[in-house]
N, C-alpha and C positions, 0 to 999 in steps of 0.2 A: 504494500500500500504506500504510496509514493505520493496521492494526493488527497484531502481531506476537505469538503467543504462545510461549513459551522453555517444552518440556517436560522435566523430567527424572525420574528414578527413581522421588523420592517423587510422583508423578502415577501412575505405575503400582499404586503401594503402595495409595494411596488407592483403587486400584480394585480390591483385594486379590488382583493377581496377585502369586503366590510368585518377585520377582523379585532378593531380598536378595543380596548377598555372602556373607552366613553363610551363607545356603540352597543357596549355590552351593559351597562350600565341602563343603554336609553331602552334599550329590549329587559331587560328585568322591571322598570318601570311599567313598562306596559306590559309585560306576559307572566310575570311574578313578584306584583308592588309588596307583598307581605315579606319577603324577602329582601327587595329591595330597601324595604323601608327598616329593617332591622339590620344591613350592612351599613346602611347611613348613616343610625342612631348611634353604632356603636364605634364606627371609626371617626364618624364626622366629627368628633368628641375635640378631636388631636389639628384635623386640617379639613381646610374645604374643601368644597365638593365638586372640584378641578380638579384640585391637590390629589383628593381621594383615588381618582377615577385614572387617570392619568397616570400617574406609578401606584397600580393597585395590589401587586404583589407583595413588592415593600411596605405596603400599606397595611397587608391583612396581619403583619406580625404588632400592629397597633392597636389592638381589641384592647376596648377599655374595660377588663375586669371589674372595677368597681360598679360600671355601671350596671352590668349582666349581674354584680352582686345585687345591689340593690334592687333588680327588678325580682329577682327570684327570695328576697325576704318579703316581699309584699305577699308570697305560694306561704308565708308561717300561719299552720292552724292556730287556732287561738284556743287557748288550755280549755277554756267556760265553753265551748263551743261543743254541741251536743254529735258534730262530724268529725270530732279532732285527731280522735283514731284510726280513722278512714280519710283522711288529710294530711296522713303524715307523710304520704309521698309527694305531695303536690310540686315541694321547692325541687324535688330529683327531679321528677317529670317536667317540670317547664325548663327545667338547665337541661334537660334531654331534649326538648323542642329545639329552645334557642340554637344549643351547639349542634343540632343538623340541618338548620335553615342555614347555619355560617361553615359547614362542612361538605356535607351530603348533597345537601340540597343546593349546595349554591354550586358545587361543582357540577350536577347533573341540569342546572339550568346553563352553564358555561359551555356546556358540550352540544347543545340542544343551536343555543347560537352561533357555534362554530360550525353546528352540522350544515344551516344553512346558508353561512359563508361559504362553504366548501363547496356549494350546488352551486355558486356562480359562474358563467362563463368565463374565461380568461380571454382576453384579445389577442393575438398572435402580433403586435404592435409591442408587447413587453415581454416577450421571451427572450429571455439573457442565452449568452453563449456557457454551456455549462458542457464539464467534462462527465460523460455520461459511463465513466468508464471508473471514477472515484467512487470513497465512501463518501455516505453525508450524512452529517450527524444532524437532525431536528428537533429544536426546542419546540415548532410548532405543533398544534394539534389536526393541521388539514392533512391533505393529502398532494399538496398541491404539487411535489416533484414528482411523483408515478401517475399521475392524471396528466399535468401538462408538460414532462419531458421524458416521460418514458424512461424513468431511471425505476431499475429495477428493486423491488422491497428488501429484496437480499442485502440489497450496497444501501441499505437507510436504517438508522438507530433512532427511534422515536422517543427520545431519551424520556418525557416525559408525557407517553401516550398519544391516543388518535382519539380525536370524536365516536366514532361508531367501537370503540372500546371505553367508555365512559367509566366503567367502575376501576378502570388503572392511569385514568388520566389524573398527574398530579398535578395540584394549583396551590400553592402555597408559597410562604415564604422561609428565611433562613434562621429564624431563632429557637436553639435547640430547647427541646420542650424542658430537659434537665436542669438546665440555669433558670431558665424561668421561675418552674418549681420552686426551686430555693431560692429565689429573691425573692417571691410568696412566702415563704416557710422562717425566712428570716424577719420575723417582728421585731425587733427590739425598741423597749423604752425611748422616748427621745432624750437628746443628750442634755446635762445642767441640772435632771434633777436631783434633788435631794435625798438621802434613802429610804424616806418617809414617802415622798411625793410617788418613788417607783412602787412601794409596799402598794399605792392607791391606784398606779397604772395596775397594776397585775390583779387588782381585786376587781380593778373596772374592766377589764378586759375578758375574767372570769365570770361575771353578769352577763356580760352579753353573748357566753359562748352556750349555742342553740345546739343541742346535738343531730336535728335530722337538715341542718344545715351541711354537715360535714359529708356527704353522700353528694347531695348538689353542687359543693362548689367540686368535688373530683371530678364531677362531668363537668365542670365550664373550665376547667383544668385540661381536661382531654380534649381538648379545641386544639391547643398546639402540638398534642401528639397526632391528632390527624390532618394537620395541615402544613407538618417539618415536612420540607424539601431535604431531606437525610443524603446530602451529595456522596457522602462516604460509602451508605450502602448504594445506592444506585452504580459506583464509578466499581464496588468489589462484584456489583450483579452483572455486568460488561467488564469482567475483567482481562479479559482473552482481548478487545479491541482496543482499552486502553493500553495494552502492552505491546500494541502492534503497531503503536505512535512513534516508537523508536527508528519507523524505517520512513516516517515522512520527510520530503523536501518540500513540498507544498502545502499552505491552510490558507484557506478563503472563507473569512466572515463574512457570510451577508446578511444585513439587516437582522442583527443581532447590537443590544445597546452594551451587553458587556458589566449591567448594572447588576450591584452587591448580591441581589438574590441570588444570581447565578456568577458571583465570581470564581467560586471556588473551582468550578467546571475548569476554567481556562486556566486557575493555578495549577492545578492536575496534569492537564496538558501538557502546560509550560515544561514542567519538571521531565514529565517524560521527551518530548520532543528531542530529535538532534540538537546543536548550537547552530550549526548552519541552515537550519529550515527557515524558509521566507514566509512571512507572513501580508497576507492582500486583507486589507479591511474597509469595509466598505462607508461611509458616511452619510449623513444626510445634513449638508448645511453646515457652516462655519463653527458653531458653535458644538458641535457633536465632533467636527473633527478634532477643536482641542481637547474634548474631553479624550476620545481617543488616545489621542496624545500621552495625555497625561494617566491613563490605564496603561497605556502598553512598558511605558517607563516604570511605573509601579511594579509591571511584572518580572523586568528586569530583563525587557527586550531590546536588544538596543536601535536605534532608528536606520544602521543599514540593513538592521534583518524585516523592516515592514514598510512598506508601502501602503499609501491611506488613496482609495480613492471612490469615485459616485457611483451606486450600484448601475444607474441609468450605462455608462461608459461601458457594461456587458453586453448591451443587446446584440441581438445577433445581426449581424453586418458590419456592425462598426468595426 
């Protein structure tokens, strides 16, 4: 394997399938607002609803826990209450709702609008010159190199699923569910007080601890276990092709942004790659080239091993 190309989103864009964040945002609007309306509440929290939509992968590792706390203390039975024993699962079950409208359910609404990106015509006006004889690696979830270039499923790693395989398609981001945990699990006292004033944190902290709360927060806990992008297992589950990175001279990014959720993919790479492997990356726009830029230095490539240039410059003829 001698040549490699790394697809991502902006490759689809450029073939002007509708497969944006915003766009998927304005279709959960209108074909599943309960869900919609509960990815808004709880991210919206941190940045707007640009912000949100825009860098939505980076975004989902911003779930505001408190809020999802507090909606699921409003599910506490009330002791005098003649249902209270037959209530006591209420707070489990709505942090069981919540966290599959923000897991399950947002994922099989994500694939639902990819599937009909994917039924788009392509125009033969933006078919790039591609080597049909490479692997290629895809962050996307279309289909769109064996539909419109005849590259064969064999030489394609769909690193993080297809639409019409919806239950292995991963959407998430990069914060490992373990650290999280324990910056939850680590409460401590704030700092200044007295030994008296901590004796009164710990008593007050003992008041308000609910025991059939502690089953519901593990489920709004298990939110980031099913939504870690676990780059280490996926790169040990492909391990046979990352080991075969050793024999490339060529990698062509395209329309791939290279951003944090998915850096670690290209640290992997990097490490394995020859020194002499050239790197083609593609850009969109001045501002994207420096960022470029300033990732490929990060990775510790140095600027005659890469070449930055407009995905448009592949079409076929030029």
């Amino acid at each position: 394997m001698e040549t490699l190309y790394i697809v991502g989103n902006g490759f689809d864009l450029h073939h002007r399938l509708p497969t944006t964040y915003v766009g998927f945002s304005e279709y959960l609007k209108r074909e599943n607002p309960a869900i919609y309306d509960i990815v808004t509440k709880v991210i919206s929290y941190h940045y707007t609803d640009d912000n949100l939509w825009s860098c939505f992968e980076e975004n989902l590792s911003y779930i505001d826990i408190s809020y999802l706390d507090d909606h699921i203390n409003e599910y506490i039975p009330c002791p005098a209450s003649d249902d209270y024993y037959k209530d006591l699962d209420a707070c489990t079950l709505e942090a069981q709702r919540m966290v599959g409208y923000l897991s399950n359910d947002l994922r099989n609404a994500f694939a639902e609008y990819i599937r009909k990106a994917d039924s788009h015509q392509v125009g033969t006006e933006y078919l790039l010159n591609l080597d049909s004889g490479a692997f290629y690696i895809s962050f996307n979830f279309t289909r769109t190199l064996e539909k419109n270039y005849g590259i064969s499923a064999d030489n394609i790693l769909y690193l993080h699923g297809t639409h019409d395989d919806k239950e292995n398609i991963i959407l998430g981001h990069a914060v490992d569910p373990e650290t999280f945990r324990e910056e939850q699990d680590d409460e401590s006292p704030p700092e200044g007080l007295t030994p008296e004033q901590r004796e009164q944190w710990r008593e007050y902290k003992a008041d308000q601890y609910v025991p059939s709360l502690d089953e519901a927060r593990e489920e709004l806990f298990s939110y980031y276990e099913r939504t870690f992008k676990n780059v280490s297992e996926t790169i040990k589950t492909h391990s046979s092709l990352f080991n075969r990175l050793v024999e490339l001279k060529h990698i062509y990014i395209l329309g791939h942004s290279m951003s944090d959720v998915d850096i670690e993919y290209f640290e992997a790479i990097k490490e394995r790659v020859p020194q002499h492997c050239q790197w083609y990356v593609s850009y969109y726009g001045a501002k994207e080239k420096a960022k470029f830029e300033d990732t490929l230095s990060w990775l510790g490539i140095p600027e005659h091993n890469y070449t930055l240039f407009e995905l448009a410059s592949l079409k076929s003829g030029k």
